[in-house]
N, C-alpha and C positions, 0 to 999 in steps of 0.2 A: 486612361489609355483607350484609343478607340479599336473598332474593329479591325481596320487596315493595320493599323499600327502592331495590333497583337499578334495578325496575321503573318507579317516580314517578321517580328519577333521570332515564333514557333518555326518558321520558315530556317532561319537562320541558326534559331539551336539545333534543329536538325543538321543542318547540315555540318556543323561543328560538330556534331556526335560522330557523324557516319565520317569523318576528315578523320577525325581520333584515334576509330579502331581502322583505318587503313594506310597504307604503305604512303600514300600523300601526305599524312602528316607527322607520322613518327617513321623510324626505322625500322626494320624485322629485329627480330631476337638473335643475338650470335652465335651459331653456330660451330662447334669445334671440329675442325678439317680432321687433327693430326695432333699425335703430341707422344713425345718421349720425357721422360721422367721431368723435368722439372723446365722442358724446351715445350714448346704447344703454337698452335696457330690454329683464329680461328674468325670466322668470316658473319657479317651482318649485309642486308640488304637497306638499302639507304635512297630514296628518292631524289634526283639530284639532278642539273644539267653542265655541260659542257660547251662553251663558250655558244650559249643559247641556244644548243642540241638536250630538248629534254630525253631523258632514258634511266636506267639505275645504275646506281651505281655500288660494286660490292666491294666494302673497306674491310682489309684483312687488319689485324692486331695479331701482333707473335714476337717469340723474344726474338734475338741477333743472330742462333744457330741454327735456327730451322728456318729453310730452304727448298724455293721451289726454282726447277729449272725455267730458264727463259727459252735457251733452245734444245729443239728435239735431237743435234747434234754431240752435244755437251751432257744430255742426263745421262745416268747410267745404262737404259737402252733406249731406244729410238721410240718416241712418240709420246713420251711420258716428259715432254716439259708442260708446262699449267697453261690448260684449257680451259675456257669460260664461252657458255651460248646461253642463250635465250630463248624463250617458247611462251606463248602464252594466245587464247583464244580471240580472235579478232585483233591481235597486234603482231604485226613484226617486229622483230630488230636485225638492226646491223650489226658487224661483227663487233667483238668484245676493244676497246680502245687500253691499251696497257702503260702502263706508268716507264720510265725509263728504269733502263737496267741497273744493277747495282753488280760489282765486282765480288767475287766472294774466293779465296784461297781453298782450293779442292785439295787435302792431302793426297789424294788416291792416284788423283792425275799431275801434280804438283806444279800446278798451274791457277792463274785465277779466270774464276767460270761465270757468267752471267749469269744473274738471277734475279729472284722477288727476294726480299725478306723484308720479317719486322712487320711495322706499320706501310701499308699503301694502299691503294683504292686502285680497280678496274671500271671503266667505265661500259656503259653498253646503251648505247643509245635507240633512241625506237626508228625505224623507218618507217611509219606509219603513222596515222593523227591517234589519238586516245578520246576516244567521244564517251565513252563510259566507265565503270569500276572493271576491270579485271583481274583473275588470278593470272602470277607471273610466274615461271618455276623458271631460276638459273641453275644451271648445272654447269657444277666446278668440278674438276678431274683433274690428273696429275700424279706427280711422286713427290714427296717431300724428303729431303736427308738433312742430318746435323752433321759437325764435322766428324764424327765417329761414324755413322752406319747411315743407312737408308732404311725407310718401313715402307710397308707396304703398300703398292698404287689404291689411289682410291677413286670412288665417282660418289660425289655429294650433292642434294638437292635440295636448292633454299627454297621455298613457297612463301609471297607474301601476295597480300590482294592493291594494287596500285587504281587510285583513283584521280579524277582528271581535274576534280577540285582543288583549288589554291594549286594548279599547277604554275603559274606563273612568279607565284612566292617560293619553289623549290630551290633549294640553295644552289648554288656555285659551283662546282669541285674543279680543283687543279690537280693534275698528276704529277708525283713526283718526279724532279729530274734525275738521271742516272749519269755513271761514270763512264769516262772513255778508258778502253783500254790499249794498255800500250803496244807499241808497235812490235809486231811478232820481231822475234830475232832467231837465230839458228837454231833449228831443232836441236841439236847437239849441245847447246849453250841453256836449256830451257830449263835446267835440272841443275846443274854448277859447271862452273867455269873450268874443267879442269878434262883433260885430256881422256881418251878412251881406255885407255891403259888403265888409267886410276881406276875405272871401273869394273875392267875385267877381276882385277884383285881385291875390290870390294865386293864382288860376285861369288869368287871363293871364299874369303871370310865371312861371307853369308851362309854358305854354304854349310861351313865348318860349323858355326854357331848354331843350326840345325838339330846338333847331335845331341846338345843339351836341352830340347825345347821336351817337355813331358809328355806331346804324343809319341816321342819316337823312344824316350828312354824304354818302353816296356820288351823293344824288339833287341833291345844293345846285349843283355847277358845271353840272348840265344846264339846271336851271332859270335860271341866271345866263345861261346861253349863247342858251336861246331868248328871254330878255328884252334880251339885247343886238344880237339879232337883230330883235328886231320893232321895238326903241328907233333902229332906220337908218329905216323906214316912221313913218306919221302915228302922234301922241300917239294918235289913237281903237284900234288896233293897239296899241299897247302898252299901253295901260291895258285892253283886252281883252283883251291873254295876262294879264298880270297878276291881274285880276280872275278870270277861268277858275281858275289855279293855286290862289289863295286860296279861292275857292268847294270845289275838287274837297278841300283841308284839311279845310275846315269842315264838308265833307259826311260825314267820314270820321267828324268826330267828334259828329254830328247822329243819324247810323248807332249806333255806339256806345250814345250817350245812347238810345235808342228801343229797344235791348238789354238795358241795364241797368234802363233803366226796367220792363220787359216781364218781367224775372226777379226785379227788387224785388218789384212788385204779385202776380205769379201763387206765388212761393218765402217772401219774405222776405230771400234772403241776398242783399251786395252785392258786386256783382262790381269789377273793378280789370283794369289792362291787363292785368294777367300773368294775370291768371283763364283766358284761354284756353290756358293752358301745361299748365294742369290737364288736358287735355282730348284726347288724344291726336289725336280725327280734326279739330280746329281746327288743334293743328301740323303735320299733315302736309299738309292744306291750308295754313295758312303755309310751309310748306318749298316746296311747290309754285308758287306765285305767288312767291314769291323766285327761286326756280332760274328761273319762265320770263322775268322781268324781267331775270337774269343774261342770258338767252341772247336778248334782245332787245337790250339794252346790245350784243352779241359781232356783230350784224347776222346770226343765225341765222334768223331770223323778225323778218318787218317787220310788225305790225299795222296793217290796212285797215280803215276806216271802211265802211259801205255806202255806191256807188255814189251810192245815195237821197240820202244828206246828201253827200258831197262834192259832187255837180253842183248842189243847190242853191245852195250860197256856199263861196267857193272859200277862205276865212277859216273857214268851221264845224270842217272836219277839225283845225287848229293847233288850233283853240280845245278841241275836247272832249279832242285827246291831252294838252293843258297840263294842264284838270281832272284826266284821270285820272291826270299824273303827279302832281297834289297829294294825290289820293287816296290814291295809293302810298307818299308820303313819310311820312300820315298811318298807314299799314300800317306801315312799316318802324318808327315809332317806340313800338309794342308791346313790341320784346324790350328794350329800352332805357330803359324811361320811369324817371325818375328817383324822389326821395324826393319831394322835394316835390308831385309829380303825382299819384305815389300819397296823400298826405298829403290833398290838395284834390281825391279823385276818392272817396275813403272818406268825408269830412267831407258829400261833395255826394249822397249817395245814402242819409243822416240827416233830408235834409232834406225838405219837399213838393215832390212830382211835379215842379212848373212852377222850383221855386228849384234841384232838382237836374241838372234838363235844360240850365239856363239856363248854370251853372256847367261843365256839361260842355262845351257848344258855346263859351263864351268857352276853353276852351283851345285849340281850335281857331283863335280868332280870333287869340289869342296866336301860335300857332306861323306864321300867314299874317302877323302883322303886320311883319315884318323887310321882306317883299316888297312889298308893299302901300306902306309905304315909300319902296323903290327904284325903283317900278315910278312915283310920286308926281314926285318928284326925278329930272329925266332926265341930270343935269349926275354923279350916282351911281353910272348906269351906264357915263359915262365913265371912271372910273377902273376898270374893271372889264377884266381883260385883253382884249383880241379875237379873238374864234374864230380858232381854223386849226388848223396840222397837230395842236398838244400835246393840243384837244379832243377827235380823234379819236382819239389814241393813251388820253388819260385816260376817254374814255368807254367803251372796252373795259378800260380795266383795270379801272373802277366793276364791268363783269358779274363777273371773278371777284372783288371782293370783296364782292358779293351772292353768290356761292356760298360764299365764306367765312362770311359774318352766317346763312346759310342750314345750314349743317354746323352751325356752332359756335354758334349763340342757341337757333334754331329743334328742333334733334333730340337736342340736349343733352336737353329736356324728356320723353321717348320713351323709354320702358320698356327695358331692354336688347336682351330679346327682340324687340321688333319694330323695331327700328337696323336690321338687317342687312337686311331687307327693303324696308325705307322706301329706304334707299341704294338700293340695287339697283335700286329703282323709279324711282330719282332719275333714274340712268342710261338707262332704257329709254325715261322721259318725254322724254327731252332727246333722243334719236335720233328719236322720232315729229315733236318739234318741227320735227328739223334736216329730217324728212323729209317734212314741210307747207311748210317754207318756202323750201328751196331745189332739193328735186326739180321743181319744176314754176315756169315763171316765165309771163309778162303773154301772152307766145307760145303758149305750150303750150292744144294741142287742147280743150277743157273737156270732152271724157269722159277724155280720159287724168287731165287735174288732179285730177278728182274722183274717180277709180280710184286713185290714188294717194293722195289726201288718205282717201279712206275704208277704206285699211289700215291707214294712219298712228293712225287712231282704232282700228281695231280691235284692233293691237295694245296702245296705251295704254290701252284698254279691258279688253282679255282682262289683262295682265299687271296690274293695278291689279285684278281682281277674285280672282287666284292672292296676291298678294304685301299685299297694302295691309288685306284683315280682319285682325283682334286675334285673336291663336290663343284654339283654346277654353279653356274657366275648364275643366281638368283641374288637380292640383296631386299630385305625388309629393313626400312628406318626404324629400328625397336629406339623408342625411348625410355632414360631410364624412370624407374620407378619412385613413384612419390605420389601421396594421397593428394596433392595441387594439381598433379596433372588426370587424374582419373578424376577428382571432385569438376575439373573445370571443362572437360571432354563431358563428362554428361549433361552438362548445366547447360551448355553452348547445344546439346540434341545429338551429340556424338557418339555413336558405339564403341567400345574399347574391347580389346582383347591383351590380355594378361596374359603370357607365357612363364609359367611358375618353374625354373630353372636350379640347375646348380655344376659348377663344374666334374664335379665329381662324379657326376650323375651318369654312367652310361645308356641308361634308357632316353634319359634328355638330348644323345647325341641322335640317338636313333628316332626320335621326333621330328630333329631340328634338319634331318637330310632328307626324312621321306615325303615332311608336310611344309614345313616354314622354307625350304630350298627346292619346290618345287612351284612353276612359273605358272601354272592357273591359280595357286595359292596366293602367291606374290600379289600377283595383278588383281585378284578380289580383293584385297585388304585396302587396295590404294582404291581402286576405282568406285568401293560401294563406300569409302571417306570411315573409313575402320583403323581409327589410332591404337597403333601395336607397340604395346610396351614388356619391354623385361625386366620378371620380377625375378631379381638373381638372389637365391638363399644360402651360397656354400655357405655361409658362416651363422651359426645362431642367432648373432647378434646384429646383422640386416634387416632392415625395416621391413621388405616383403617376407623375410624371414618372420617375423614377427605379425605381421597380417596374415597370414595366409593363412594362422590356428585361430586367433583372435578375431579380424574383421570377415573371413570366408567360412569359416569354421573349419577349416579342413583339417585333416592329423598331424599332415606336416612333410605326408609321403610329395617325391618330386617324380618324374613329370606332371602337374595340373595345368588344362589350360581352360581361363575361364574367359566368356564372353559377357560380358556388361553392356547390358540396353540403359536407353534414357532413363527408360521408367523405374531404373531399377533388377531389375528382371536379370538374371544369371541362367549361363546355361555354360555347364561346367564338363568338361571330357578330363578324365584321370587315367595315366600309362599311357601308354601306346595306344595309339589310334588311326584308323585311318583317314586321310585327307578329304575324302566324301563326306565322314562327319561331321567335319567344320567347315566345308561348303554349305552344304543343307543348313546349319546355324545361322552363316552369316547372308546365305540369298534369301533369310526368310525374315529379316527385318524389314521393318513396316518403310514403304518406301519414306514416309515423312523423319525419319530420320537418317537417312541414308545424305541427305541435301540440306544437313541441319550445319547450321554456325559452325567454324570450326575452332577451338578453343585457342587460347589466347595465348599461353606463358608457358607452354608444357615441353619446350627444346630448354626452358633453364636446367638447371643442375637445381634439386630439389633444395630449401632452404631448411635449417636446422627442425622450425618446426612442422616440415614435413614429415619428420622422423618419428613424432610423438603419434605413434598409433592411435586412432579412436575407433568403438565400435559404434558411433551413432550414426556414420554414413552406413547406406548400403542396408545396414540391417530393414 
């Protein structure tokens, strides 16, 4: 072989080398957007053209239930159907090119919605030439829902390096074609074929079936009890608790209706009981009024009427606290409302203003109508046990299981992140309560009561302004942990930082809001090429569980975060710390690794034998 010959030789492995490790000749690694239990989607970066439009293209893989919006119309709020753009240094692109729609049956709206699912490809083509390698970053956003629920919006960012080589061998892609859908027909007809009528007394039998749903059963022996109570006094007494109780129902869902109606006319989208689960500062305000009715039920706090209306009629106080326990009833049956309610509360917000309100407030009538009833019939309330001791034993047990319906309906719906705080607030609120209602009684001086009462507030005031806001929209791509992605991060000249975590861990929340959730943090890890991974321990038997005594040497205490240089070199902060700390750590790497390779396979899901700990790294 002569010299020339060897020359295009080396020439030509090279470039086959540098083709290999870039987006020109393989694909990126795939990315997981989204996934509920055994439903997932998730997306790769793929070098590709369109009908001889070079640009990328990002091919999602997902099962049949999970879904992303095609329009911003159609999701469940405005802006949140799937967005795709591009960025990258010396290249433009043009907008993202999307595959045709597919049809998908929405229970919620009971209609079928346009959307992505499954298997398809987005295209994004360059507007510009590509004269050399660059980094590409696509950025996907959106909501995804299955037919059960919605999670949470997300914004994901793919990185791969795209080169100009064998661009003309890039493959093909065609986008899927999509369904037409059929031609709209009577809004009235959109739900079932059958007359308005049919629905108003499905509206009520919604209504009624309410009474048996388990958030509300805890409120049913109070209100049997104050009916059996007023049914010893004159029928006008008893058909006035009565009445009070049903009215404060109906009010609740009069309220409702004038909600819905209000977000139909000004949005277009229709709302449903569970719509406010959506909505983080709605359950925490329901977790709230659940917890302080718990601790009302417990005799924590007595609620007083003003003065003003008790001495007017000494029957008004019974009467408004009856209303507002049917109000409450009508609260409590939010986390619970059945098929059918939801069924007749979607159908009811299709229709005009006056037919959808009308339909709403009959479910209310429905749920008051069992009482209305017994309150009719006094002969009813005879078979009805008669108060005594088991009442008051049952009415304190009803508080904790309003704390129960209140942990378990109410905060289920509540980001992870912000659980631990919500709790903790739970706590503080319920000690202000305990300490308005029983530090001070009928006796007590009214400057002291109100010296008292007005710490009560300020604390639930001051800790409700520490605990209760949404941490800021900062986001770090932690990856998970595995010794493949740490072994290939420093081999490639990569810095890493290791977040040694654990659910359980309250000091790890108070890390993760003051330092990892705040945006000159953020932006150092990305900008100085600082791969951040979490090493999650809650459980013993975790592999960062298991390194962190073994390969760090550490005891095993959590918050640790360590920073890992190429050379090996650790520089390790334990507890709480401040965000300065690990600035100073990470601006003080040697600039020659800051621009080093950036590793290769560390978005996989670590392989079995990434699990078998070793200590011969690192050490």
């Amino acid at each position: 072989m002569d010299a020339t010959t060897r020359l295009v030789f080396v020439r030509a492995l090279f470039v086959g080398c540098l083709a290999s490790v870039a987006l020109g000749a393989n694909p990126s690694d795939p990315v997981e957007m989204c996934r509920y239990e055994d439903e997932y989607s998730r997306a790769h970066l793929q070098p590709a053209r369109l009908d001889g439009q070079p640009g990328i293209a990002v091919v999602f893989e997902g099962t049949d239930d999970l879904h992303y919006y095609a329009d911003s119309s159609t999701a469940p709020a405005p802006g949140f159907n799937l967005k795709i753009s591009a960025s990258a240094e010396g290249l433009s692109f043009g907008p993202a090119v999307f595959p045709g729609r597919k049809l998908f049956y929405d229970p919620a709206q009971e209609k079928n919605i346009e959307v992505y699912v499954g298997d398809f490809k987005v295209f994004v083509p360059f507007a510009g030439s590509l004269d050399r390698p660059t980094e590409a970053k696509v950025t996907i956003a959106g909501l995804a829902c299955t037919s059960q629920l919605c999670l949470s919006p997300f914004e994901k960012t793919l990185t791969a390096t795209v080169d100009p080589a064998g661009m003309e061998s890039w493959p093909q892609v065609t986008l899927a074609a999509g369904e037409q859908p059929e031609k709209p027909t009577d809004a009235r007809q959109s739900v079932l074929p059958y007359g308005t009528w049919v629905y108003f007394l499905l509206a009520i039998v919604a209504g009624i079936s309410i009474n048996i749903m388990p958030c509300v059963l805890p409120v049913i022996p109070l209100v049997m009890a104050r009916l059996i109570e007023q049914s010893k006094k004159s029928s006008r007494n008893r058909m006035a608790t009565g009445i009070a109780f049903c009215t404060g129902v109906v009010l609740f869902f009069a309220a409702f209706a004038l909600v819905a109606a209000i977000i139909n006319v000004t949005t277009g989208s229709v709302l449903d009981l569970n719509s406010l689960f959506r909505y983080p500062t709605a359950v925490i305000v329901l977790f709230l009024a659940i917890l302080f009715f718990g601790l009302v039920m417990l005799d924590v706090i007595t609620p007083a009427l003003p003065s003003a209306v008790t001495n007017r009629q000494g029957s008004t106080a019974g009467v408004l606290g009856t209303a507002g326990m049917g109000f409450f009833a009508g609260v409590l049956s939010t986390p619970c409302s059945g098929a059918l309610l939801g069924f007749v509360l979607v159908w009811a917000q299709t229709q005009p203003l006056s037919v959808s309100s009308a339909a709403i407030v009959l479910m209310g009538v429905g749920m008051a109508l069992p009482y209305g009833v017994i309150v009719s019939v006094p002969t009813l309330l005879e078979r009805i046990p008669k108060p005594g001791t088991w009442m008051e034993i049952f009415k304190k047990s009803t508080g904790f299981l309003l704390f129960l319906i209140a942990a378990k309906l109410t905060l289920a719906a509540l980001p992870k992140e912000r659980l631990l705080n919500v709790l903790t607030y739970g706590i503080i609120f319920s000690f202000c309560v305990w300490m308005w209602g029983k530090w001070v009684g009928f006796g007590t001086p009214a400057g002291k009561k109100w010296t008292v009462r007005l710490i009560a507030l300020a604390i639930a005031l001051g800790a409700g302004w520490w605990l209760l806001p949404a941490p800021p929209e900062v986001s770090i791509d932690w990856r998970e942990y595995g010794r493949t992605a740490v072994r290939a991060a420093t081999e490639a000249g990569r810095p890493v930082l290791l977040k040694f975590t654990a659910d359980w861990c309250g000091n790890c929340k108070v890390v993760e809001r003051d330092v990892f959730r705040d945006r000159e943090v953020a932006d150092l890890i990305e900008t100085r090429n600082v791969l951040p991974i979490k090493a999650d321990t809650t459980l013993h038997d975790y592999p960062a569980t298991i390194a962190l005594k073994e390969v760090y040497g550490e005891a095993g205490n959590v918050p640790v975060t360590i920073v890992v240089l190429p050379d090996g070199t650790r520089r390790t902060l334990r507890g709480i710390f401040d965000k300065n700390e690990l600035i100073d750590i990470i601006e003080a790497i040697p600039e020659q690794t800051i621009n080093g390779q950036e590793e290769g396979d560390t978005s996989q899901t670590n392989s079995q034998e990434d699990y078998e700990i070793s200590n011969e790294w690192f050490r």
